[in-house]
RODO-987694 format. One record per residue (C-alpha): residue in three letters; x, y, z; residue number from 1. Coordinates in pm, 1 decimal. Layout:
BEGIN
rest|px|py|pz|nr
Ala|X|Y|Z|NUM
...
END
This chain:
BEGIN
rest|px|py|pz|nr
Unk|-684.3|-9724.0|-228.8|1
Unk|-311.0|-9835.1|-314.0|2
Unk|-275.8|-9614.0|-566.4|3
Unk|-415.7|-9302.3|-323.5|4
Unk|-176.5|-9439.3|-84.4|5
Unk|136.0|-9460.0|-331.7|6
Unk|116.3|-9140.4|-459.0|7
Unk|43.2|-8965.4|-88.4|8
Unk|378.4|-9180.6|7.2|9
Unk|544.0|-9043.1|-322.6|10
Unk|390.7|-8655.5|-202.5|11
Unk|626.4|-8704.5|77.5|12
Unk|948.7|-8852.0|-52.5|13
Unk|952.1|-8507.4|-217.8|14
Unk|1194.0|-8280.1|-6.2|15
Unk|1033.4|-7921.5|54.4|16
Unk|1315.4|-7740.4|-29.4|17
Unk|1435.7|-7379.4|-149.9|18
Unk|1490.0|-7335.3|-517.1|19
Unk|1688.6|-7083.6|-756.1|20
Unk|1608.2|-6924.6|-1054.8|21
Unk|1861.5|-6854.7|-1318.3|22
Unk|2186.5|-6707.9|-1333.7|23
Unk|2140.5|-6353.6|-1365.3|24
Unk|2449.0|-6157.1|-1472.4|25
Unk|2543.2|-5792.0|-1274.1|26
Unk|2869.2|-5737.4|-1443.6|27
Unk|3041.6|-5977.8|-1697.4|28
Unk|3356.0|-5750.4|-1825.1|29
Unk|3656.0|-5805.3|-1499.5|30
Unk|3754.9|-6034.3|-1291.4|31
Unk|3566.2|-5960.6|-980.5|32
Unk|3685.9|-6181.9|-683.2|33
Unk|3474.1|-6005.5|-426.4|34
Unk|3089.7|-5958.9|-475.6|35
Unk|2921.1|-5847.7|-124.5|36
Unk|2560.3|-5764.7|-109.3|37
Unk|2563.0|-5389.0|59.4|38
Unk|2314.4|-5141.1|64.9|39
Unk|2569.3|-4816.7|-49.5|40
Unk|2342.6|-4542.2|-84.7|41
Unk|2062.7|-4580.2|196.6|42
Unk|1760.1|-4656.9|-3.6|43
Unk|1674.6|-4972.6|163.4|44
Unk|1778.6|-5177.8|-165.5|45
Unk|2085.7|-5422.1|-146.0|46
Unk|2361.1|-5294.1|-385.0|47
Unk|2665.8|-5494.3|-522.7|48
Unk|3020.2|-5353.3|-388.9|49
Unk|3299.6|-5558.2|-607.5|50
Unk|3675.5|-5542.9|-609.1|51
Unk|3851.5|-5637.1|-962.2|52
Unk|4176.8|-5796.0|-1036.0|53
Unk|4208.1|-5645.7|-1418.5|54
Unk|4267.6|-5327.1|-1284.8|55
Unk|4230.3|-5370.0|-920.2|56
Unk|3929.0|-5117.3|-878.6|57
Unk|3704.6|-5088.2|-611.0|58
Unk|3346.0|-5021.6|-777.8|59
Unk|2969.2|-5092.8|-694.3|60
Unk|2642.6|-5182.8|-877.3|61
Unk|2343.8|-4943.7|-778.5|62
Unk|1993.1|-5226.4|-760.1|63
Unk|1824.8|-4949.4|-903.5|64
Unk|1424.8|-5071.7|-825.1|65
Unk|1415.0|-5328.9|-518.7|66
Unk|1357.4|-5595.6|-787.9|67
Unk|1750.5|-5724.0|-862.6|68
Unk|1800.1|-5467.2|-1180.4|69
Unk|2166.4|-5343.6|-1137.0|70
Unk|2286.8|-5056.5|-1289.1|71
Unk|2659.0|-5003.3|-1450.4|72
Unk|2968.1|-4962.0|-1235.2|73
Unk|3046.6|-4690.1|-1041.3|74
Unk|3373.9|-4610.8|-924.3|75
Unk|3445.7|-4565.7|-531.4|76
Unk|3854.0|-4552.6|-537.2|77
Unk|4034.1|-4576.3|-824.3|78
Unk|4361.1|-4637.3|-727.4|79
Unk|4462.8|-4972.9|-786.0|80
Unk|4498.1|-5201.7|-467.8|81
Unk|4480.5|-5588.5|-370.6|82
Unk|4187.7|-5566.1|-77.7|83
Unk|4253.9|-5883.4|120.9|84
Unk|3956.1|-5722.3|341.7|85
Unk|3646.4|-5481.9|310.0|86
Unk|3405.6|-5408.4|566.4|87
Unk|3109.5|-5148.7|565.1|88
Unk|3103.3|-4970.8|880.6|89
Unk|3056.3|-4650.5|1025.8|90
Unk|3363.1|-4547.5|1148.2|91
Unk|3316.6|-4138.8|1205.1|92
Unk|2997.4|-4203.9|1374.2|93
Unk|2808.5|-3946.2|1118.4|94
Unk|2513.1|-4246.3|1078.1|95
Unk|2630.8|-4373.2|760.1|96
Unk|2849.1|-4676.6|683.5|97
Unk|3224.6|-4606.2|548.9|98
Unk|3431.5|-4874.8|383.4|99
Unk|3751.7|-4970.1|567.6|100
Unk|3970.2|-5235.3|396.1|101
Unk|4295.1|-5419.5|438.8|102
Unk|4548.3|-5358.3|128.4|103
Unk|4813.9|-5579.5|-19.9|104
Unk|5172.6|-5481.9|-112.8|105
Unk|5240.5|-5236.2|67.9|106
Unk|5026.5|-5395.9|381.1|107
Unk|4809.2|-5093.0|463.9|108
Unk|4466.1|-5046.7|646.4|109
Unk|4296.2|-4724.3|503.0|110
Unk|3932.6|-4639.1|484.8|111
Unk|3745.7|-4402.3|258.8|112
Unk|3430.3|-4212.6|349.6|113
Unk|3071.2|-4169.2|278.0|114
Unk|3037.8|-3835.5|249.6|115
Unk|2680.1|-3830.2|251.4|116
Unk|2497.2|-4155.2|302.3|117
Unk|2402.3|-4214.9|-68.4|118
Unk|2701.9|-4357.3|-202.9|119
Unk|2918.6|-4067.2|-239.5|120
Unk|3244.5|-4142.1|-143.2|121
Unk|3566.4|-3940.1|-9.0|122
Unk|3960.7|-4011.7|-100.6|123
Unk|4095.7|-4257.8|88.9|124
Unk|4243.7|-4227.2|433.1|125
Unk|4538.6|-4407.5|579.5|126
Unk|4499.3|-4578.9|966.9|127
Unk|4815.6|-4762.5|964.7|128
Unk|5114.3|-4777.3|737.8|129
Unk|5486.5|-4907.0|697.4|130
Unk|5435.8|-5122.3|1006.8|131
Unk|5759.2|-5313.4|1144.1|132
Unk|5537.3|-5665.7|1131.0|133
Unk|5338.9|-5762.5|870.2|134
Unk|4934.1|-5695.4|886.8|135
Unk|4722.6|-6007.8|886.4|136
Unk|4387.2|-5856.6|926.2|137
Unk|4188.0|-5590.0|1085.1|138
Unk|3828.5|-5565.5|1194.8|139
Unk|3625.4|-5320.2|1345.4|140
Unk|3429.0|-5353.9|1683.8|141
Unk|3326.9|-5116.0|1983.7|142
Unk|3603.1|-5254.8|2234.5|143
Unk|3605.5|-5038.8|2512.2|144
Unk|3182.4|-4995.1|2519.3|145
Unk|3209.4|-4618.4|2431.5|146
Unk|2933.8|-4618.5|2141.8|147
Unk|3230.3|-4571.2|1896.7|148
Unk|3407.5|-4849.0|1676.5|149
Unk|3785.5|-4913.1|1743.9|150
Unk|4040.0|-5151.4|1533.5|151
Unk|4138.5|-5520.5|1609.6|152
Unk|4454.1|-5551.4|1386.8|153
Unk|4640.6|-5928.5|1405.5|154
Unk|5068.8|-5882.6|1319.6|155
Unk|5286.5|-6128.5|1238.5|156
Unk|5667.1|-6157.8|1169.8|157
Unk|5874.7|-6449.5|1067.0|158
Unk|5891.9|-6561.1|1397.8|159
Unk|5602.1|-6509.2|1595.1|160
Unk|5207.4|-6289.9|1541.8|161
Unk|5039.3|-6034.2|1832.1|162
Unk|4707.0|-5907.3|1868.8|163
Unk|4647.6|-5538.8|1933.0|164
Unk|4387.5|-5294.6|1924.7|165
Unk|4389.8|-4915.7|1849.3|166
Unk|4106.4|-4681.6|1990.3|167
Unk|3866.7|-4490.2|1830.8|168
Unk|3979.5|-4181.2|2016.8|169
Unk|3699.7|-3932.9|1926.9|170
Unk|3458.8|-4118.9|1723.9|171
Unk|3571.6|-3987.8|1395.8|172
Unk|3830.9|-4225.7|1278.0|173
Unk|4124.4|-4083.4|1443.7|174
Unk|4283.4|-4370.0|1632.6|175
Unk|4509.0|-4381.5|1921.6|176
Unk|4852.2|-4627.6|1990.2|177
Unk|4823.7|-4996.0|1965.3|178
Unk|4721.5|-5174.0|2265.2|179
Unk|4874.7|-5543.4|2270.1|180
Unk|4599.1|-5849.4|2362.5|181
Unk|4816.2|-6136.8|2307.6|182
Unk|5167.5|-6152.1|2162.3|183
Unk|5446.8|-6421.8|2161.3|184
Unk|5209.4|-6673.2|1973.4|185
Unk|5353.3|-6867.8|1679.9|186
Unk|5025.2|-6859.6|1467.1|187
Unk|4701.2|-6609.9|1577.1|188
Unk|4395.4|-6628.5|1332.1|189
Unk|4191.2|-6338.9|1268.8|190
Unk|3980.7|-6297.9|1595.9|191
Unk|3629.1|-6298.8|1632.5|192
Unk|3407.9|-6031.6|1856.2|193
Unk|3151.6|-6153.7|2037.7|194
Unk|2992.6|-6204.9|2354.3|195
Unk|3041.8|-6495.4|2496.5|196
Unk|2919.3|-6502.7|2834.4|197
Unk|2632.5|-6275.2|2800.2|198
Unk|2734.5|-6014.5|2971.9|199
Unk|2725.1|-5703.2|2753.5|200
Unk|3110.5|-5667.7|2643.6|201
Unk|3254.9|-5824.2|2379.3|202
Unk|3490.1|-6094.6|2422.6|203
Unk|3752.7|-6220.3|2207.3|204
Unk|3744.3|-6537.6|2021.3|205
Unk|4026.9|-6620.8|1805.7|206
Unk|4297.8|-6948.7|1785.1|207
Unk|4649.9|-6982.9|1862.0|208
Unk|4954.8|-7239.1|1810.9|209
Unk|5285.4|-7211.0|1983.6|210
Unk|5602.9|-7398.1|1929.1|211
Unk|5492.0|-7703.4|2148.2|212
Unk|5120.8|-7755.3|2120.2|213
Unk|4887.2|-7753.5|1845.5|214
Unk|4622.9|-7536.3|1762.8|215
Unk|4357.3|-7452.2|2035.5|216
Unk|4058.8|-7214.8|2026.4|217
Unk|4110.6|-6956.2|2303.3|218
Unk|3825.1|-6736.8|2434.2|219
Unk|3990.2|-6394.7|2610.2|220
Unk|3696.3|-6224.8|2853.2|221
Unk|3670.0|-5910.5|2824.8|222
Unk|3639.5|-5786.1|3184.9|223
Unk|3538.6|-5405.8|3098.5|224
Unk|3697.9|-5108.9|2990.4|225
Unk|3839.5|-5330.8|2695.0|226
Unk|4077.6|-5495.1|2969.5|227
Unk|4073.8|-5864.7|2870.6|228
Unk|4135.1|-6184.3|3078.4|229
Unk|4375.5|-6449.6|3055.2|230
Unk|4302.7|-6697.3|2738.7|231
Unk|4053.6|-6973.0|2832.7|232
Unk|4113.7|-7294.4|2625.6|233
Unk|3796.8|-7369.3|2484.7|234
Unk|3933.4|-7712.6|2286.7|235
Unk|4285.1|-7800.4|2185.9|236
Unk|4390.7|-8077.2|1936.5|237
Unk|4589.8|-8378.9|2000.1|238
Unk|4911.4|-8302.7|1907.8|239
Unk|5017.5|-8652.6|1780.4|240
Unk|4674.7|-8718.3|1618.9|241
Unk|4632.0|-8351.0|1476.4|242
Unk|5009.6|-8326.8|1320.7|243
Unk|4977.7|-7973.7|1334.4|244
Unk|4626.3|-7932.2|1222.6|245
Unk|4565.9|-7531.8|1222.2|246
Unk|4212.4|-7375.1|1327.8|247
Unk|4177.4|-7137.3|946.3|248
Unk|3814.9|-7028.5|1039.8|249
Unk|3589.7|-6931.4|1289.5|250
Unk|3236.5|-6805.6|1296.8|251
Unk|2975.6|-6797.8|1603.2|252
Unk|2581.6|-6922.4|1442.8|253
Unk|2351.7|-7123.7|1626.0|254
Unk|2374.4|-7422.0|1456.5|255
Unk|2102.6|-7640.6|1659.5|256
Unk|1818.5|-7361.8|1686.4|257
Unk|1803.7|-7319.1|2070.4|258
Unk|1847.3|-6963.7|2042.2|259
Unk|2245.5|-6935.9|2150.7|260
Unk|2521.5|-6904.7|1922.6|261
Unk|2766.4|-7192.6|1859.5|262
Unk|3060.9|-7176.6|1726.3|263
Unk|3188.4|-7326.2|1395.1|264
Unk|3548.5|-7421.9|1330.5|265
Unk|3731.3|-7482.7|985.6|266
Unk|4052.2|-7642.6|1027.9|267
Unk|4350.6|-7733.2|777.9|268
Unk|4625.0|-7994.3|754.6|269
Unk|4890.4|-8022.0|438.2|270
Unk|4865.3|-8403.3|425.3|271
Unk|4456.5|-8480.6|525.8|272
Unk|4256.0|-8147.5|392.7|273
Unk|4052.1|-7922.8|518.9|274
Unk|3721.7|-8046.8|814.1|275
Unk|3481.4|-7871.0|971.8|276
Unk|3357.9|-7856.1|1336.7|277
Unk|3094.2|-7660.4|1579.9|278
Unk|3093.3|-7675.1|1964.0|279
Unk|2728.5|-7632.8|2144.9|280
Unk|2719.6|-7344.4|2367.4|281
Unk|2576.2|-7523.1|2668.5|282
Unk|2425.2|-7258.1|2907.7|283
Unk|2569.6|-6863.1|2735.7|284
Unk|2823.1|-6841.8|2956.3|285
Unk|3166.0|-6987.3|2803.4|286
Unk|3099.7|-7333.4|2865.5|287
Unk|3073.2|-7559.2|2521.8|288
Unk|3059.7|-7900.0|2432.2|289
Unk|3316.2|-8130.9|2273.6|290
Unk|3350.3|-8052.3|1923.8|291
Unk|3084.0|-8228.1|1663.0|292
Unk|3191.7|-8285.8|1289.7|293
Unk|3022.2|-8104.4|980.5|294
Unk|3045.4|-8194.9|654.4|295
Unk|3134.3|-7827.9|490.1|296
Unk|3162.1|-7515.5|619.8|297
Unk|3063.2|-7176.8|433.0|298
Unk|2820.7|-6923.8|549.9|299
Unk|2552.0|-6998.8|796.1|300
Unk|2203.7|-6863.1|661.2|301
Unk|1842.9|-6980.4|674.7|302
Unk|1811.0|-7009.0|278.7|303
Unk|1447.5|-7212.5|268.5|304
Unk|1305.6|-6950.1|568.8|305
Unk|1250.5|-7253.7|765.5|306
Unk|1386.9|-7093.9|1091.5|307
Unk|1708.5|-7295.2|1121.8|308
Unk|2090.6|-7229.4|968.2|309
Unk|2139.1|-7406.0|644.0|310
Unk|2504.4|-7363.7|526.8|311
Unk|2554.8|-7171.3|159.4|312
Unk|2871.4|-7297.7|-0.5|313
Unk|3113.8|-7352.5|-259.5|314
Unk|3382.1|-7541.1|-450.0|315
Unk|3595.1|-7329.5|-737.4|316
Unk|3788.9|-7682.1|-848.3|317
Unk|3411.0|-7824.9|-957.8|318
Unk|3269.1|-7466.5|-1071.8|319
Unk|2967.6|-7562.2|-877.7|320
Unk|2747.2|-7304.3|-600.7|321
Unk|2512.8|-7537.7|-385.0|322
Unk|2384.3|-7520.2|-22.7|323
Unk|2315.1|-7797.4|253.8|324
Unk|1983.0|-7866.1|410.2|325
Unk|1988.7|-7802.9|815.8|326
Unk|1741.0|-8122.6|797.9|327
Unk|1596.8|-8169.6|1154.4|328
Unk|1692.8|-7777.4|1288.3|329
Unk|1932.9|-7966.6|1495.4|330
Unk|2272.9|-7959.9|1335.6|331
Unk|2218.1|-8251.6|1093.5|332
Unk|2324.1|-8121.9|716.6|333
Unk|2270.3|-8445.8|486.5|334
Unk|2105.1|-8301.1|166.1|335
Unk|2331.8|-8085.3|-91.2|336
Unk|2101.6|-7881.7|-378.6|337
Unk|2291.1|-7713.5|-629.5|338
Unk|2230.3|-7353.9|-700.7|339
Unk|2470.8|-7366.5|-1053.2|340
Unk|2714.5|-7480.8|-1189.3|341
Unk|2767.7|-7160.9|-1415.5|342
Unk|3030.4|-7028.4|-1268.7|343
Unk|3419.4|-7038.7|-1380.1|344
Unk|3618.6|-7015.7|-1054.6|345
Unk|3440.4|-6915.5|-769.0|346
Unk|3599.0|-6673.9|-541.1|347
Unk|3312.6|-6515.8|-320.9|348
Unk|2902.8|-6595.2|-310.5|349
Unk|2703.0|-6465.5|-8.9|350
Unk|2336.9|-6356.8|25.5|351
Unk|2100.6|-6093.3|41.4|352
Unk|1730.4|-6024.1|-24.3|353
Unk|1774.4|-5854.3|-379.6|354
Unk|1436.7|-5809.0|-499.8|355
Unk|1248.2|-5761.0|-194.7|356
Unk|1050.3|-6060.1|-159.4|357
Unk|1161.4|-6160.4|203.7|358
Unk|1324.0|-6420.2|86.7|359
Unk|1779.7|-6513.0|70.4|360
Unk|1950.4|-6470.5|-231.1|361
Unk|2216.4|-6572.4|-318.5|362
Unk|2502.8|-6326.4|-521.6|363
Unk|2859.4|-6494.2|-664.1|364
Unk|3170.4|-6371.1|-813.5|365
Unk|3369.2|-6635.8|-1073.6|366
Unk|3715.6|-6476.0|-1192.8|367
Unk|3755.1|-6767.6|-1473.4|368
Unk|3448.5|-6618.9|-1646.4|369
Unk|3470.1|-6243.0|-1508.8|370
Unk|3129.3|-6273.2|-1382.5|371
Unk|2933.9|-6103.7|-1076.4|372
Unk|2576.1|-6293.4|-1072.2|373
Unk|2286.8|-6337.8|-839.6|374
Unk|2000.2|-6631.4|-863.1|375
Unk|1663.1|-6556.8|-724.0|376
Unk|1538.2|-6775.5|-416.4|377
Unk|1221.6|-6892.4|-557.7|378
Unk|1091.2|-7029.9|-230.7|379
Unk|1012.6|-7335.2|-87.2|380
Unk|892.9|-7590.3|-348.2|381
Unk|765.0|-7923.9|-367.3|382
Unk|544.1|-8039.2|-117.6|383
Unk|539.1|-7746.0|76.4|384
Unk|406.2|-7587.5|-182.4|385
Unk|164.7|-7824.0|-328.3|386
Unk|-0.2|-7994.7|-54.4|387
Unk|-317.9|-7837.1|-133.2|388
Unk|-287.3|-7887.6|-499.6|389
Unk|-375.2|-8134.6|-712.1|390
Unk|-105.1|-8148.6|-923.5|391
Unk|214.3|-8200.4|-805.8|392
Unk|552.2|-8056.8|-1015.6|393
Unk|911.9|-8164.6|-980.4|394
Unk|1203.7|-8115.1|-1005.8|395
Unk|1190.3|-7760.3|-1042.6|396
Unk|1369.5|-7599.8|-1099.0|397
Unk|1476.6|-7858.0|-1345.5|398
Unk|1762.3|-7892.3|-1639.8|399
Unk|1569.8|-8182.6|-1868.3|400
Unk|1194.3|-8324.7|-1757.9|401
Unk|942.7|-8216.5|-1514.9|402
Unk|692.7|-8483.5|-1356.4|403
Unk|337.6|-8449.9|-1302.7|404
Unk|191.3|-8640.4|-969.8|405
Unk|-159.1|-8638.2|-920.8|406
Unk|-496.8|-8838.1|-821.8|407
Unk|-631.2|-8756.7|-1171.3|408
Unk|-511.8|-8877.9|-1470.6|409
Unk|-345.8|-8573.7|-1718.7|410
Unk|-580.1|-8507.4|-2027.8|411
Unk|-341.5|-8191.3|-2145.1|412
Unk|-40.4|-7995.3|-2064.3|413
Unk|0.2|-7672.5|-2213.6|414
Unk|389.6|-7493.6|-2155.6|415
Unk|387.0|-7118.7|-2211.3|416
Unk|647.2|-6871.8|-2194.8|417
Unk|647.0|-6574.4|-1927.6|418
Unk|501.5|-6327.1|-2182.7|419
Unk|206.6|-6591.3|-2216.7|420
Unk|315.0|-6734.3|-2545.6|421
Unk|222.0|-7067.8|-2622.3|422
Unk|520.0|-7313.2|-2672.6|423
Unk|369.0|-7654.9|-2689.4|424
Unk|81.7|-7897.5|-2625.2|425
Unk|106.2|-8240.3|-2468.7|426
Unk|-156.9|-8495.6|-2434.0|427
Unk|-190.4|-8802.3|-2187.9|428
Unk|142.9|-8796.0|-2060.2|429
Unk|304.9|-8731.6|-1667.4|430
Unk|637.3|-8626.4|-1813.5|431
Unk|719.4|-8336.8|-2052.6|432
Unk|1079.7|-8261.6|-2209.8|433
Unk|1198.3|-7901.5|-2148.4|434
Unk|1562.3|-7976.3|-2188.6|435
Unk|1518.3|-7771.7|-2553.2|436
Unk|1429.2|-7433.7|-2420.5|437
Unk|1612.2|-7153.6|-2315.1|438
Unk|1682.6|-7135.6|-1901.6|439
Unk|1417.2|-6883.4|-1767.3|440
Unk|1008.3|-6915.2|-1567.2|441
Unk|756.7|-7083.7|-1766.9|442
Unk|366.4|-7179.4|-1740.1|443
Unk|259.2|-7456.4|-1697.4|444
Unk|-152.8|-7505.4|-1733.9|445
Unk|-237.0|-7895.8|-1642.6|446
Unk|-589.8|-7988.4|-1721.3|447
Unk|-735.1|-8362.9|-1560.5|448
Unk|-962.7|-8584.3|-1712.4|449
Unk|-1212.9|-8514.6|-1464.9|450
Unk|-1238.9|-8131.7|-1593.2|451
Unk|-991.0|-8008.6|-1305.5|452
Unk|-745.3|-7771.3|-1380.6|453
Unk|-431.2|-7574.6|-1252.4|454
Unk|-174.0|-7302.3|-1351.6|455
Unk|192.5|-7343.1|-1163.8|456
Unk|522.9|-7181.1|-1289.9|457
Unk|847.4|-7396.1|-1327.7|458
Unk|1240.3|-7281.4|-1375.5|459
Unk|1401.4|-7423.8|-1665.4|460
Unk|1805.5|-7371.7|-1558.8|461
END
């Protein structure tokens, strides 16, 4: 009875958890420091749009089955440019998404077309050019409610940064004068559309410092007709115990799974680093809590399909991709899992369902290593997984050992490769040593003393 009871304890002390397969390499030849998970040509599989710093190309990786097999590059633009942004939006209101993007040296916002839906692209256009400021960002959002996207566009100077917008005059890219939403602010960040108060019009979230207060997040309502309110201060810092602190990031998730989107600060100070924050939205009209610490930002996704917002993440100084368990559903992110640690520089990982499994992957750029890679989500693992059988496998994916738990005592193991090769035999023994083998999905067929028997796959990384 002790032992039943021991191992149904040790059943449990084994997280349920989403695991990764392998690195699996899209492009290994420049130094890709964007890698966003797009479908380009319509055919309901998620491509691979890149930007490159060897020759500052914009290309993109066709997934040429469903099933995460990328094809070669393919050239959208190539005349060679620093993109400081890229979105994929449909900015002539044909049906199809066209790439608008934010340039470097000259500061430029252009955007090139799809010409026909299935990744055939036009020359690039120029929106806005040889401005007096200097461009910090653009975006792209239907401001004024007339079914057509417009331009947010943030300026600064040496002195001070404005917020304007440009309309969307006839729904096919050809944009009207700027229209100024704040101005006269010493630092704006790149502002975030969304409605805040539930009432069909976007709003404007964004963050602000002037020359005698810190930062504050500011929510502008928009009151219809793209006329927007008076800032409403959402939460300032303490001057004194801030020293400056600037809001760097802001996204809107629901963090505690109540169904209304929070929102998510990252802040940064030159002498104490970089922390990260979310306020509750209390009732989906404007009103939030007091800010809540979190202990990394990144982006916001349910990675182990467990209905809440775990956080995917990264750090290029340790070369390492991981995520963080949203434990409870509640906000509380305790448990770090490592995705790899094969990457050379990280500059840019999001995810995307590659091979059509319903299931997050996860896709990565490294510049150190010129690599663009994705890592299949292999599901939820452990004891999720296993309750119902009788042996019990972890870690997997795993780097050296795997563990065998069970009722029965192990007779034989038998390891085989995917192609159904036998690779080795072991006999009376819980543990086997895989640490010799090349990463990839093996076999594993476990037989019991007592005649029972099971077949379970493991990933060697």
């Amino acid at each position: 009875m002790k032992t039943t009871l021991l191992l149904i304890t040790s059943l449990f002390c084994i997280s349920a958890y989403a695991q990764f397969g392998p690195q699996q390499i899209i492009s290994s030849t420049d130094k890709a420091y964007y890698s966003i998970p797009l479908d380009i040509d319509n055919d309901g599989y998620i491509d691979v749009l890149k930007a490159t710093l060897d020759d500052y190309e914009l290309l993109w990786h066709r997934n040429l089955d469903g099933t995460g097999n990328f094809g070669p590059e393919i050239y959208i633009d190539i005349t060679s440019a620093f993109y400081t942004s890229i979105h994929f939006v449909d900015l002539d209101s044909d049906g199809d998404n066209d790439l608008l993007f934010q340039e470097n040296n000259p500061r430029t916002i252009s955007w090139i077309e799809n010409l026909d839906g299935s990744g055939s692209f036009g020359p690039r256009t120029v929106i806005l050019e040889n401005q007096a400021d200097f461009i910090s960002s653009v975006s792209a959002s239907d401001i004024d409610n007339d079914q057509d996207l417009d331009l947010i566009v943030t300026y600064t100077n040496t002195t001070v940064d404005r917020l304007v917008w440009y309309e969307n005059l006839d729904g096919l890219a050809n944009f009207g004068p700027a229209n100024t939403i704040l101005e006269n602010q010493i630092e704006i960040f790149p502002p975030l559309l969304v409605d805040l108060d539930n009432d069909g019009d976007l709003d404007i979230l964004t963050s602000n410092e002037t020359t005698s207060s810190a930062a504050k997040l500011v929510w502008l309502k928009n009151l219809g007709n793209a006329v927007f309110d008076d800032e409403t201060e959402l939460y300032q810092f303490q001057f004194l115990l801030s020293d400056w602190t600037s809001i760097v990031n802001i996204q809107s998730v629901d963090i505690n799974t109540d169904q209304k989107n929070d929102i998510v600060i990252s802040t940064h100070n030159d002498d104490t680093g970089t922390f990260d924050y979310w306020l509750e939205n209390i009732d989906q009209q404007g009103n939030f809590s007091s800010i809540q610490s979190l202990p990394v930002s990144g982006k916001f996704v349910d990675i182990d399909a467990d209905g809440d917002n775990d956080i995917l993440t990264g750090n290029n100084f340790t070369n390492r991709l991981y995520w963080v368990e949203n434990s409870d559903g509640l906000g509380t992110y305790t448990t770090e899992r490592t995705i790899t640690t094969e990457v050379d520089f990280l500059r840019y990982y999001d995810t995307a369902d590659f091979n059509g499994d319903g299931l997050l992957d996860v896709v990565s750029s490294s510049i150190g290593d010129n690599k663009v890679a994705w890592y299949e989500n292999l599901g939820v693992a452990g004891i999720s997984e296993n309750l119902e059988n009788t042996f019990v496998l972890f870690p997997n994916p795993t780097q050296t050992k795997i563990t065998i738990l069970s009722n029965t005592e192990v007779e034989t193991i038998e390891l085989y490769t995917s192609l159904g090769q036998k690779i080795n035999t072991y006999s009376h023994t819980e543990t086997i040593d895989v640490s010799a083998f090349a990463s990839g999905i093996y076999t594993v067929h476990i037989i019991g003393i007592d005649g029972t028997s099971e077949t379970q796959k493991i990933v060697k990384q």
